[in-house]
ZADO-1210 file (C-alpha; in nm, 4 decimals, padded with zeros to 6 digits):
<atoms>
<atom x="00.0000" y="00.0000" z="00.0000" code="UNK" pos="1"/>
<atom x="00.1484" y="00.3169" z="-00.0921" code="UNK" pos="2"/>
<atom x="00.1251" y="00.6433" z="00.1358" code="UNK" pos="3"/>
<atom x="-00.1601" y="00.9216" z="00.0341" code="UNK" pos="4"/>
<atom x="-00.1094" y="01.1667" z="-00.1851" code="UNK" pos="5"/>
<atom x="-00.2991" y="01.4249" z="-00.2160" code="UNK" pos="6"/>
<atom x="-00.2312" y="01.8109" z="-00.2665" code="UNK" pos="7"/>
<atom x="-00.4035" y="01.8695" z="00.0928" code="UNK" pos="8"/>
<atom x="-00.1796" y="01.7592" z="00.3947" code="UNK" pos="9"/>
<atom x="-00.5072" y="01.7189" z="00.5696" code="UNK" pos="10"/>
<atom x="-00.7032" y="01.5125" z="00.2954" code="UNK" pos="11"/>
<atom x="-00.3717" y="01.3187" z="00.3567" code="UNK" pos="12"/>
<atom x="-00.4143" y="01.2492" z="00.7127" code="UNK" pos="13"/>
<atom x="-00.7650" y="01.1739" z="00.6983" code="UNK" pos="14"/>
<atom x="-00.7064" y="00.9433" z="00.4191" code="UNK" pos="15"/>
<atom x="-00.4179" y="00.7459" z="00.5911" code="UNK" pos="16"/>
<atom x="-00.5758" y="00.7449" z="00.9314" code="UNK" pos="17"/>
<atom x="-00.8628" y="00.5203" z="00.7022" code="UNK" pos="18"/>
<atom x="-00.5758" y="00.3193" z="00.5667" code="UNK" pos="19"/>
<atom x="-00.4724" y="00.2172" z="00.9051" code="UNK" pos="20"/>
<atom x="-00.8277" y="00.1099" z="00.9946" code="UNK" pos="21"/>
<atom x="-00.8730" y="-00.0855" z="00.6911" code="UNK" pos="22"/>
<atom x="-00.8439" y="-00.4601" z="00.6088" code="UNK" pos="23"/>
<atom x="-00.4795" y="-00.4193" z="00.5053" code="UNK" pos="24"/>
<atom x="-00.3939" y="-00.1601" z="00.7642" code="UNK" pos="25"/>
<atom x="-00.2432" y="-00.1672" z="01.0919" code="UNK" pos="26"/>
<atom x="-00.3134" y="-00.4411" z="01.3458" code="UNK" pos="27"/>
<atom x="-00.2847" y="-00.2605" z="01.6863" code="UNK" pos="28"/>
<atom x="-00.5479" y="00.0365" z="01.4908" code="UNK" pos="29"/>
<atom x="-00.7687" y="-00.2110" z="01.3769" code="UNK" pos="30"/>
<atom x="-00.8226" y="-00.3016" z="01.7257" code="UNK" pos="31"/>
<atom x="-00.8957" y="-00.0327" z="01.8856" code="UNK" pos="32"/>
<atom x="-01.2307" y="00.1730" z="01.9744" code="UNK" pos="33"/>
<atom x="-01.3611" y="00.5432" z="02.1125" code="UNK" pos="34"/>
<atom x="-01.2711" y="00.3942" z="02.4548" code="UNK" pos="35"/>
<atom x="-00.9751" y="00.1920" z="02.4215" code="UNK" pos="36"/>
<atom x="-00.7907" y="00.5489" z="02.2350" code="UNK" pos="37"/>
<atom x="-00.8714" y="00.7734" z="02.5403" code="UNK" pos="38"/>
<atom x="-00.5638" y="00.7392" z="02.7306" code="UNK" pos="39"/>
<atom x="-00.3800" y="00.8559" z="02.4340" code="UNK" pos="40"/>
<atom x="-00.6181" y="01.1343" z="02.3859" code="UNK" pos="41"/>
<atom x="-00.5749" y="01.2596" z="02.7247" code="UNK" pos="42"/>
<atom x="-00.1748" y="01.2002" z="02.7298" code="UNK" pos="43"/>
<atom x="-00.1571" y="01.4296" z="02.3860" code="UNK" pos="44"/>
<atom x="-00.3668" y="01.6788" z="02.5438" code="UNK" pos="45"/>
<atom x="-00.1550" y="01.7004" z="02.7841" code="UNK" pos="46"/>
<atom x="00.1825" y="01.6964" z="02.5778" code="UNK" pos="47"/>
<atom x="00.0056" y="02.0162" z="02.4198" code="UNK" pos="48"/>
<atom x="-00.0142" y="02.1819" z="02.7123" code="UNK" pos="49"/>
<atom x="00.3601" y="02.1118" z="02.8405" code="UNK" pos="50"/>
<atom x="00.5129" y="02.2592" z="02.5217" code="UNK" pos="51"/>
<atom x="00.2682" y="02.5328" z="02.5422" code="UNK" pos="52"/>
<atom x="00.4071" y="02.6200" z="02.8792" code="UNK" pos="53"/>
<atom x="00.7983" y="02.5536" z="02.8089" code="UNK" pos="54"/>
<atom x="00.7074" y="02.7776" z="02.5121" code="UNK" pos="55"/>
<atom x="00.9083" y="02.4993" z="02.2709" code="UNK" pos="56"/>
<atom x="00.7239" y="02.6373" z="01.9141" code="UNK" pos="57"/>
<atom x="00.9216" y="02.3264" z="01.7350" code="UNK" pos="58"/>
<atom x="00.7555" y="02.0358" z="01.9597" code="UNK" pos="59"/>
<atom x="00.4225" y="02.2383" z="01.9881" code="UNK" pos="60"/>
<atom x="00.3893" y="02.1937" z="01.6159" code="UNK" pos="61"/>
<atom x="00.4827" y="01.8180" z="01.6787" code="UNK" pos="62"/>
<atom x="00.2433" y="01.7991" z="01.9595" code="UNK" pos="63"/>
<atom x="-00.0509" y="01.9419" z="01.8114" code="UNK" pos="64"/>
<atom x="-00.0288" y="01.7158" z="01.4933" code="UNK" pos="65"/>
<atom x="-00.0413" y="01.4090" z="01.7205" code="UNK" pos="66"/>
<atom x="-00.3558" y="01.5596" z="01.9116" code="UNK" pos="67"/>
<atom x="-00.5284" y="01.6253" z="01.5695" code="UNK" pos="68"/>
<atom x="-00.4312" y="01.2580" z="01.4590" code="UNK" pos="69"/>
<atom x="-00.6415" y="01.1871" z="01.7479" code="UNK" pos="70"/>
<atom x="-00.9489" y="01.3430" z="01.6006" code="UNK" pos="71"/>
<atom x="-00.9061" y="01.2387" z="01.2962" code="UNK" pos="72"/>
<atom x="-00.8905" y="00.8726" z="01.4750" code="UNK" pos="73"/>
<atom x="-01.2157" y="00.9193" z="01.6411" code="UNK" pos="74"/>
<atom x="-01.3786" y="01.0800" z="01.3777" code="UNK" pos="75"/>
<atom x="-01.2983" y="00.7786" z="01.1341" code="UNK" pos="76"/>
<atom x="-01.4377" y="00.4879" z="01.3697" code="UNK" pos="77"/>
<atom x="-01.7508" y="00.7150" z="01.4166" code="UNK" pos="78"/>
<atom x="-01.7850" y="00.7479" z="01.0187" code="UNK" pos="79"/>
<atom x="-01.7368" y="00.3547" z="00.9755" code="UNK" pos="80"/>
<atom x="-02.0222" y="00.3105" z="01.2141" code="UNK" pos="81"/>
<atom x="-02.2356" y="00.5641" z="00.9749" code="UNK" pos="82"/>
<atom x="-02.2689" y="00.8278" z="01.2770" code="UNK" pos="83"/>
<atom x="-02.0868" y="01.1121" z="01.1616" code="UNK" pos="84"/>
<atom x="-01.7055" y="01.2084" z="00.9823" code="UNK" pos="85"/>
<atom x="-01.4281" y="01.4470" z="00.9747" code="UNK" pos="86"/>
<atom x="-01.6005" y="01.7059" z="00.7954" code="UNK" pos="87"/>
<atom x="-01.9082" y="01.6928" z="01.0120" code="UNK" pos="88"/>
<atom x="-01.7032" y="01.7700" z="01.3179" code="UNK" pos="89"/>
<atom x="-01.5591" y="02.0618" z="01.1004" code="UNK" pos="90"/>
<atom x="-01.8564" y="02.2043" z="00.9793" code="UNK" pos="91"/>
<atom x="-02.0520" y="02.1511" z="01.3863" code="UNK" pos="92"/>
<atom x="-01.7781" y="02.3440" z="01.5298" code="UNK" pos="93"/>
<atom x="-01.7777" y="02.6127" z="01.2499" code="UNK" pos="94"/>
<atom x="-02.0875" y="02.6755" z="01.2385" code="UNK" pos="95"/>
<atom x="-02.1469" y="02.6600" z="01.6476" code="UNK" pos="96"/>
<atom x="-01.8369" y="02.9778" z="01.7075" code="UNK" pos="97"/>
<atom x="-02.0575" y="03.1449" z="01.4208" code="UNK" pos="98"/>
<atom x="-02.4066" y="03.1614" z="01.6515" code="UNK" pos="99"/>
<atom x="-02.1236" y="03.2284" z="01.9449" code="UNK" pos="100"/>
<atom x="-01.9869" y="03.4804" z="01.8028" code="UNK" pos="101"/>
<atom x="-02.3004" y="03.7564" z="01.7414" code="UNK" pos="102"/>
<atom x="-02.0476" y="04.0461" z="01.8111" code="UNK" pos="103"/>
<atom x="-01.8363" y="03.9240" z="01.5400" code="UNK" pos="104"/>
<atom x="-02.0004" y="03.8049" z="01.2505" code="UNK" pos="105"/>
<atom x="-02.3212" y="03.9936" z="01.3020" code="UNK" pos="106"/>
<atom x="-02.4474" y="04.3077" z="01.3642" code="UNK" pos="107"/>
<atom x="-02.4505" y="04.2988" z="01.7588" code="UNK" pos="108"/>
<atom x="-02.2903" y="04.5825" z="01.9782" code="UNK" pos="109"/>
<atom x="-02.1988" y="04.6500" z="02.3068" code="UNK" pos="110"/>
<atom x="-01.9648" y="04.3884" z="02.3786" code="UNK" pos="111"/>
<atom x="-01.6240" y="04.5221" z="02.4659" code="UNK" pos="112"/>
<atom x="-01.4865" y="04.3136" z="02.7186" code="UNK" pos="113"/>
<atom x="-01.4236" y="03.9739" z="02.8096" code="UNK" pos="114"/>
<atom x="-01.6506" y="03.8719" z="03.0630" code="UNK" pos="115"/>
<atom x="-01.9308" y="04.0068" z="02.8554" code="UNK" pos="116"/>
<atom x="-01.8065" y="03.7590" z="02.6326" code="UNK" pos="117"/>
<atom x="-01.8665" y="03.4739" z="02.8766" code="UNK" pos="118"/>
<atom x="-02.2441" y="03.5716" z="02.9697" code="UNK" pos="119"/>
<atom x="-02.3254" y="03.6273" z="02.6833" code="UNK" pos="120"/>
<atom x="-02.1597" y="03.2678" z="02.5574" code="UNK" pos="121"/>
<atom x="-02.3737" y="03.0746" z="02.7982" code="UNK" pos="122"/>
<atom x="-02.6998" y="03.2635" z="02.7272" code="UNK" pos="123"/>
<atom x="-02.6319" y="03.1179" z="02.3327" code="UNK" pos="124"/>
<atom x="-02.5246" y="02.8143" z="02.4872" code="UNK" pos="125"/>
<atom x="-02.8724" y="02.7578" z="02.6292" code="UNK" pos="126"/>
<atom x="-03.0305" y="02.8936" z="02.3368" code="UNK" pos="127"/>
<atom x="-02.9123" y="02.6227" z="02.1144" code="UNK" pos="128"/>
<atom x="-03.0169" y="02.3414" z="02.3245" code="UNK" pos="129"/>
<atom x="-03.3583" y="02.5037" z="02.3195" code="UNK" pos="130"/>
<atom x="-03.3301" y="02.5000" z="01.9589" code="UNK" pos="131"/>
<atom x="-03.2260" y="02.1456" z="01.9307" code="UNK" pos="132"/>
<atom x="-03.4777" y="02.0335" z="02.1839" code="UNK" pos="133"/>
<atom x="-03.2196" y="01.9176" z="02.3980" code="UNK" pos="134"/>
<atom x="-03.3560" y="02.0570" z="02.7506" code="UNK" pos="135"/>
<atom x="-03.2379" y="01.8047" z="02.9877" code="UNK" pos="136"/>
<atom x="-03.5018" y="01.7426" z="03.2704" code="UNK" pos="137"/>
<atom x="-03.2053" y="01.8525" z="03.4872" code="UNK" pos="138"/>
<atom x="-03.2639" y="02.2083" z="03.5410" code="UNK" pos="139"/>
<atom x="-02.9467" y="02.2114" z="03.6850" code="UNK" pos="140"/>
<atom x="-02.6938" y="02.5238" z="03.6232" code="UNK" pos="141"/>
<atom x="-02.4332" y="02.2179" z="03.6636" code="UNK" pos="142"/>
<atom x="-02.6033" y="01.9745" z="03.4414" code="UNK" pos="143"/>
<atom x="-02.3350" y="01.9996" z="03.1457" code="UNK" pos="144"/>
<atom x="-01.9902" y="02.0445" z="03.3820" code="UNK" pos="145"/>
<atom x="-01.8419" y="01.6688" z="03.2476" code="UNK" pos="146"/>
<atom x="-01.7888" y="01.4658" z="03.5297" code="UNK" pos="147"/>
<atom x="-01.4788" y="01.3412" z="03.3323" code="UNK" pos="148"/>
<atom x="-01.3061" y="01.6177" z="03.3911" code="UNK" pos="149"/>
<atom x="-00.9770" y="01.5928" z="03.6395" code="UNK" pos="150"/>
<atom x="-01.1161" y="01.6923" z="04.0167" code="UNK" pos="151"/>
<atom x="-00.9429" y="02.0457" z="04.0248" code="UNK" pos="152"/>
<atom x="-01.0596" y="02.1202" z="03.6757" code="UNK" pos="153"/>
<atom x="-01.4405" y="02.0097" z="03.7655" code="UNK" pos="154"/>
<atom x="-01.4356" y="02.1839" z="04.0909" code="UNK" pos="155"/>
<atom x="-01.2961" y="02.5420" z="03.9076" code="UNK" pos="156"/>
<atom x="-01.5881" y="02.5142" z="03.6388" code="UNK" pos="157"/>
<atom x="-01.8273" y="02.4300" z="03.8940" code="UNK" pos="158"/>
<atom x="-01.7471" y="02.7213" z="04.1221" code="UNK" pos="159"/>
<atom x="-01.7189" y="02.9018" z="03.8299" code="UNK" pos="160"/>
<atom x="-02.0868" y="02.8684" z="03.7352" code="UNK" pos="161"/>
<atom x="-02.2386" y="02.8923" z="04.0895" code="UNK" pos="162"/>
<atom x="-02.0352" y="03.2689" z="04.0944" code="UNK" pos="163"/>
<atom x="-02.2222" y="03.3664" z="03.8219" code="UNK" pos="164"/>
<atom x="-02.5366" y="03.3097" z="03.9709" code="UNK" pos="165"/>
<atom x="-02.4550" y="03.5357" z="04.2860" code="UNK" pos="166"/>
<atom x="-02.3637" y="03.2530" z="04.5356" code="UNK" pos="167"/>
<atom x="-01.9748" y="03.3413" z="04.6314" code="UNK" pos="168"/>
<atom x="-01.7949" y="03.5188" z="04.9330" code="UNK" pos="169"/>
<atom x="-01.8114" y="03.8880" z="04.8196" code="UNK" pos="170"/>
<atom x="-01.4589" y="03.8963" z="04.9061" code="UNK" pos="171"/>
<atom x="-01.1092" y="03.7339" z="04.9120" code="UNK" pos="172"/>
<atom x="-01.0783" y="03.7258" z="05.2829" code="UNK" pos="173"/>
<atom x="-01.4068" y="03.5482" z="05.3265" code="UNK" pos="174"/>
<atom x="-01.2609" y="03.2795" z="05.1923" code="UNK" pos="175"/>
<atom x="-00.9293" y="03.2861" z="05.3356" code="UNK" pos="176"/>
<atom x="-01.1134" y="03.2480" z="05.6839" code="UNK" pos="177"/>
<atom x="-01.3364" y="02.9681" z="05.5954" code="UNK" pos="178"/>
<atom x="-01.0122" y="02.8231" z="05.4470" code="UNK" pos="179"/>
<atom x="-00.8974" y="02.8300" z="05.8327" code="UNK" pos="180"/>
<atom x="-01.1804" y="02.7447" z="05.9959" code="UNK" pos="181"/>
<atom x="-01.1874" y="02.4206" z="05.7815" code="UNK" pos="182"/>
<atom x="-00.7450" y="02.3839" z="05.8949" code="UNK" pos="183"/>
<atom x="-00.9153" y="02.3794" z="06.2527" code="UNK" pos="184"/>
<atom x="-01.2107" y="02.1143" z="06.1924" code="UNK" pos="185"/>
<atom x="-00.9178" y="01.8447" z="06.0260" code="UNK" pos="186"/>
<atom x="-00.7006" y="01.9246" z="06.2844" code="UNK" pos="187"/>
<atom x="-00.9814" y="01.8402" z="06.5037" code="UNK" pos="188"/>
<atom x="-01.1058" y="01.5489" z="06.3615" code="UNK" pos="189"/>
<atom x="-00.7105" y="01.4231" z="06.3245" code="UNK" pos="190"/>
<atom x="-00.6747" y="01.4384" z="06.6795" code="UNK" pos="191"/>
<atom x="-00.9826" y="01.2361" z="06.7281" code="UNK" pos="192"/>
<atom x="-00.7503" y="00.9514" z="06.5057" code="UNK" pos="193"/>
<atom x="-00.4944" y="00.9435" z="06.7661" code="UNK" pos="194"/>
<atom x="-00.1475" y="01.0836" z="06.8045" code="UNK" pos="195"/>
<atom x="00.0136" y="01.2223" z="06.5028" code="UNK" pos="196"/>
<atom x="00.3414" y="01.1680" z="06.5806" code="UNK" pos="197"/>
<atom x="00.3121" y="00.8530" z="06.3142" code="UNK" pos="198"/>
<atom x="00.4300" y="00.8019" z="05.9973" code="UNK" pos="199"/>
<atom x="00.0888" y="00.7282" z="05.8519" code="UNK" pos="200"/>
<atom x="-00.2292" y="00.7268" z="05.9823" code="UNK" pos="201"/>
<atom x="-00.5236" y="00.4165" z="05.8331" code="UNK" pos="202"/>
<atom x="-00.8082" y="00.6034" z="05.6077" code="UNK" pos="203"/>
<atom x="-01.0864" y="00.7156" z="05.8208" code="UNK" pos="204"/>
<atom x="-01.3757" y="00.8401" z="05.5913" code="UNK" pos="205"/>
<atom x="-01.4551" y="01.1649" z="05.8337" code="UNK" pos="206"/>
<atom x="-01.0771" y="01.3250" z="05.7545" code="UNK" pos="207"/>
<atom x="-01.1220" y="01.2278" z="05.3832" code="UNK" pos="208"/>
<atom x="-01.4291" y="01.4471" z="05.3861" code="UNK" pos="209"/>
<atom x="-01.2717" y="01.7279" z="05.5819" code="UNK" pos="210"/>
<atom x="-00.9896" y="01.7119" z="05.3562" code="UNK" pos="211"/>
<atom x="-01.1710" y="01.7339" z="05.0239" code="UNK" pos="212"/>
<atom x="-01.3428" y="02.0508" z="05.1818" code="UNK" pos="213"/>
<atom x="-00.9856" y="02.2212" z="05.1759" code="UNK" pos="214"/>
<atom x="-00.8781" y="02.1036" z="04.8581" code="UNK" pos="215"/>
<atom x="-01.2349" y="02.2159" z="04.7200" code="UNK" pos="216"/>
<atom x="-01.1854" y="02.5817" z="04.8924" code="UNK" pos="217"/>
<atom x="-00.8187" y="02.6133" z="04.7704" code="UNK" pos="218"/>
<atom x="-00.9893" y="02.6227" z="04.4032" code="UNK" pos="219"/>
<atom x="-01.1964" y="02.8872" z="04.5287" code="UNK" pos="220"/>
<atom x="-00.9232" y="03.0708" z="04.7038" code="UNK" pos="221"/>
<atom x="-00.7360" y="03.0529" z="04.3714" code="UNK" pos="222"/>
<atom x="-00.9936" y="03.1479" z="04.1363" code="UNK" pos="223"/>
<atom x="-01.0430" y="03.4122" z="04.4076" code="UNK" pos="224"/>
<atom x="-00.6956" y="03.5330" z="04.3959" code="UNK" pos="225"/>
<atom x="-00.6804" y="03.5170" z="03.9767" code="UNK" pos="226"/>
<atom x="-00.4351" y="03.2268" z="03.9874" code="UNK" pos="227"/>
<atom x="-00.5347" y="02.9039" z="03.8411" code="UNK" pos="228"/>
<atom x="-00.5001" y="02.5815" z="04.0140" code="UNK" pos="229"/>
<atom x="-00.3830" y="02.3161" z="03.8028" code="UNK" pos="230"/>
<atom x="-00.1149" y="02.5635" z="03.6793" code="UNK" pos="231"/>
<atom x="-00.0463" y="02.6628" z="04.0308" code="UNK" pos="232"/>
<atom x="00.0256" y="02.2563" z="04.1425" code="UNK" pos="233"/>
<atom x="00.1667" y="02.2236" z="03.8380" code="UNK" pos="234"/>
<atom x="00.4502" y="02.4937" z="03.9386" code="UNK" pos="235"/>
<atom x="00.5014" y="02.3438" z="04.2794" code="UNK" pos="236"/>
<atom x="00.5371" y="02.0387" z="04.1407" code="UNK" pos="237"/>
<atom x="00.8293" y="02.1652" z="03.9252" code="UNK" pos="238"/>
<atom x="00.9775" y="02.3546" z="04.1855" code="UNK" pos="239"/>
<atom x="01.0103" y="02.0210" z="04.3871" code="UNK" pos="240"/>
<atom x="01.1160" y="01.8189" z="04.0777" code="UNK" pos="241"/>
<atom x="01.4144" y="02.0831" z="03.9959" code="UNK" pos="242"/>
<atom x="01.4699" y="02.1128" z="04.3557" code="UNK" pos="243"/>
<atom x="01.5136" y="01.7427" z="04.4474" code="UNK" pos="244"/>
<atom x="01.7187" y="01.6516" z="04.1251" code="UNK" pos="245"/>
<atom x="01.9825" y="01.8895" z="04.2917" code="UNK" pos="246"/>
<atom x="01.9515" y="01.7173" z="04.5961" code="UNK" pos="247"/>
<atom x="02.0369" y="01.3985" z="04.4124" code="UNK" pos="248"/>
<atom x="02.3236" y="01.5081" z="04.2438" code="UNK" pos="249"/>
<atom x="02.4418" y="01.6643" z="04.5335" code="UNK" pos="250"/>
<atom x="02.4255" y="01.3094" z="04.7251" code="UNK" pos="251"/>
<atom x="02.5569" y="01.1307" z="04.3883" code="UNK" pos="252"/>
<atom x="02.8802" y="01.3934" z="04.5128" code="UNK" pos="253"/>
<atom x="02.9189" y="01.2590" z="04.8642" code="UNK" pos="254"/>
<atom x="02.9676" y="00.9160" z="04.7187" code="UNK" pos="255"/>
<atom x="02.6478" y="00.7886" z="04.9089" code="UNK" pos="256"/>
<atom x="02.3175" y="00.6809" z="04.8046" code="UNK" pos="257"/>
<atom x="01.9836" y="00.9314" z="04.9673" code="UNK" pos="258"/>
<atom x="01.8866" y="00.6155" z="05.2223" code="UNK" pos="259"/>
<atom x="02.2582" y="00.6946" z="05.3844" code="UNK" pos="260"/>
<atom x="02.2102" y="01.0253" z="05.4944" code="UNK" pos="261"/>
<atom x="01.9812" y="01.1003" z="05.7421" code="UNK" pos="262"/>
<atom x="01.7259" y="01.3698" z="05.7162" code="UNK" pos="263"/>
<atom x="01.9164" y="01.6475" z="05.8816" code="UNK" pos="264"/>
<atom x="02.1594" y="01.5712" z="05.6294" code="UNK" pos="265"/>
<atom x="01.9051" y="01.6065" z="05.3173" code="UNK" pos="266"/>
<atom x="01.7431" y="01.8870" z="05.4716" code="UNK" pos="267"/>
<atom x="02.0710" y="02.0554" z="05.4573" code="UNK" pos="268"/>
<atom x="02.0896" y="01.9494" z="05.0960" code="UNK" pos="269"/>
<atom x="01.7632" y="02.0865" z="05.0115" code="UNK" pos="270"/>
<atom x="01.8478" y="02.4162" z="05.1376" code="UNK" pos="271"/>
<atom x="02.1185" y="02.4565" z="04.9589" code="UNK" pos="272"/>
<atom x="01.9222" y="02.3527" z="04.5835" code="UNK" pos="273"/>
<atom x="01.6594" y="02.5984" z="04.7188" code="UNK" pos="274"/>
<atom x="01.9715" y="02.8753" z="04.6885" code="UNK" pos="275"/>
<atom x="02.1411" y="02.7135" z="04.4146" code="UNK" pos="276"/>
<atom x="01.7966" y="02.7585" z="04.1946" code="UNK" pos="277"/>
<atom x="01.7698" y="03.1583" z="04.3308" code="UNK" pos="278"/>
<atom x="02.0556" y="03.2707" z="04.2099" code="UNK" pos="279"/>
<atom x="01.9457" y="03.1192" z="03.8452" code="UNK" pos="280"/>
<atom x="01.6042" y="03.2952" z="03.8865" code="UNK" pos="281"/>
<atom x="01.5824" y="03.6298" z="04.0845" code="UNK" pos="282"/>
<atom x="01.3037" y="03.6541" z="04.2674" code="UNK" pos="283"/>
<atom x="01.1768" y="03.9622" z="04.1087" code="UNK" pos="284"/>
<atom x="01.1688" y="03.8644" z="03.7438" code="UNK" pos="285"/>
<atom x="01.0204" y="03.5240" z="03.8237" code="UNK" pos="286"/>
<atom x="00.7638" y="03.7041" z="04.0401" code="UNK" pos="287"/>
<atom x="00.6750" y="03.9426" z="03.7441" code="UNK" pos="288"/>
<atom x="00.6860" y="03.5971" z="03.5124" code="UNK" pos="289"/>
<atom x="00.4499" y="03.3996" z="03.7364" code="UNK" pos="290"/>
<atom x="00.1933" y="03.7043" z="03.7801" code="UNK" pos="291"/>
<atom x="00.1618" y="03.7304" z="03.3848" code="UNK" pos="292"/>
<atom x="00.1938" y="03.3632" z="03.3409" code="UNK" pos="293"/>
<atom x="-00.1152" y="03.2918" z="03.5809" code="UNK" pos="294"/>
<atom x="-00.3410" y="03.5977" z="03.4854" code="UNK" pos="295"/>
<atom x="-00.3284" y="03.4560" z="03.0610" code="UNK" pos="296"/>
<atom x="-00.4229" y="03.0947" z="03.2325" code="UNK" pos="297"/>
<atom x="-00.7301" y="03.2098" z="03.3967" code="UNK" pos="298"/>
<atom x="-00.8344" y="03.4279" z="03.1489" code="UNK" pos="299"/>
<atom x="-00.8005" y="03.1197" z="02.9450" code="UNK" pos="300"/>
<atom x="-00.9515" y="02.8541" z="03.1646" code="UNK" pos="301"/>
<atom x="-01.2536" y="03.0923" z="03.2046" code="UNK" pos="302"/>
<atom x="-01.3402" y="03.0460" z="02.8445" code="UNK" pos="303"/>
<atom x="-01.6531" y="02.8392" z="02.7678" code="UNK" pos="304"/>
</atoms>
């Protein structure tokens, strides 16, 4: 079988991603189904957004190709079931920005700013599914937040909605005490556990709940604060990673292995990665970076 050849790199793509699926394609694509690809989907969703954030232009390009194959994947095994193709998911989407879009490709006026955007993005939102006749006996504002979505991504977009409708702390320090009133009620129901001067304590199902609360209100405290969470973890997570592979290499120095020094030791080790990594990255341009870094991302993550 000989590659595609067409003058369209996408009429290309779409007609290779068929080849693969046919009898004389690939084995390990012939296999597969809307469910069995969703890993994949997720992992080069999520390869899009790392070289979005390292800012790596070449690897973005390579990125976003293997996120498109994806649609064109899914998009194939739903035509060869007769449901729908490639160009049906191009025309939906086209056509659904269009009614979105009033302000731009119509003769609507008077909306100069994001967030008018946004309201008026949901009012058209629940304009079309009155059109369709898709009015789910669910009258919930929270009906169409996918419960797919990863916890701190849900819990944004559902405090996101329930803001709109009036029902928020009217200010940042509203939250930041309920945030430690609900510190006091896990420490309380910790100490009910036991002493905490373990290593681990069993799961109990009451500081589960307690904890979720906090997690749930440091999304709120975030949005609150214009920073969003999943880039925020994501940032302390790097910080640790960059920090600890210091640590590493200066054990690797010593001759000894992490398990031979004690923690005092490592501590000391840490400290000293924490300064190593300053002097790389004064505090007041990385300050600057993370302020304009986090403002684009919830901008972003507020869209529809």
């Amino acid at each position: 079988m000989n590659p595609p050849n067409f003058d369209s790199p996408l009429e290309n793509l779409l007609a290779l991603t068929a080849d693969l699926r046919s009898p004389e394609g690939c084995p390990w694509d012939k296999e597969q189904t809307h469910l069995s690809v969703i890993p994949h989907l997720l992992e080069e969703t999520y390869e899009v957004v790392d070289t979005i954030e390292r800012g790596d232009d070449n690897h973005l390009k390579e990125e976003l190709g293997d996120l498109l194959f994806q649609i064109t994947f899914h998009s194939q095994l739903a035509k060869e079931r007769g449901a729908f193709d490639f160009q049906d998911v191009a025309n939906d989407v086209f056509q659904k920005l269009v009614f979105r879009h009033p302000h731009v490709y119509g003769n609507q006026s008077g909306i100069d700013s994001g967030e008018q955007v946004l309201t008026q993005w949901e009012e058209l939102k629940q304009k079309e599914k009155e059109n369709k006749g898709k009015i789910d006996s669910d009258k919930s504002i929270l009906t169409a937040i996918p419960k797919a979505l990863p916890a701190i991504q849900r819990s944004e977009k559902i405090q996101s909605k329930v803001t709109k409708q009036g029902f928020d702390w009217p200010t940042v320090s509203g939250v930041f005490e309920k945030f430690q009133e609900e510190i006091k009620e896990l420490d309380t129901e910790l100490k009910s556990q036991g002493s905490l001067n373990t290593k681990k304590l069993p799961y109990n199902e009451r500081v589960e709940d307690e904890l979720g609360d906090l997690f749930f209100l440091l999304v709120n405290l975030s949005r609150k604060l214009s920073i969003d969470p999943e880039t925020c973890l994501r940032r302390a997570n790097e910080k640790f990673e960059s920090r600890f592979r210091i640590v590493e290499d200066l054990v690797t120095q010593t001759g000894k292995t992490l398990k031979d020094h004690s923690l005092e030791e490592l501590d000391l080790f840490w400290d000293q990665a924490k300064l190593q990594l300053k002097a790389k990255s004064p505090i007041t341009s990385t300050t600057d970076t993370k302020s304009q870094k986090n403002a684009g991302s919830v901008n972003q993550g507020s869209q529809p």
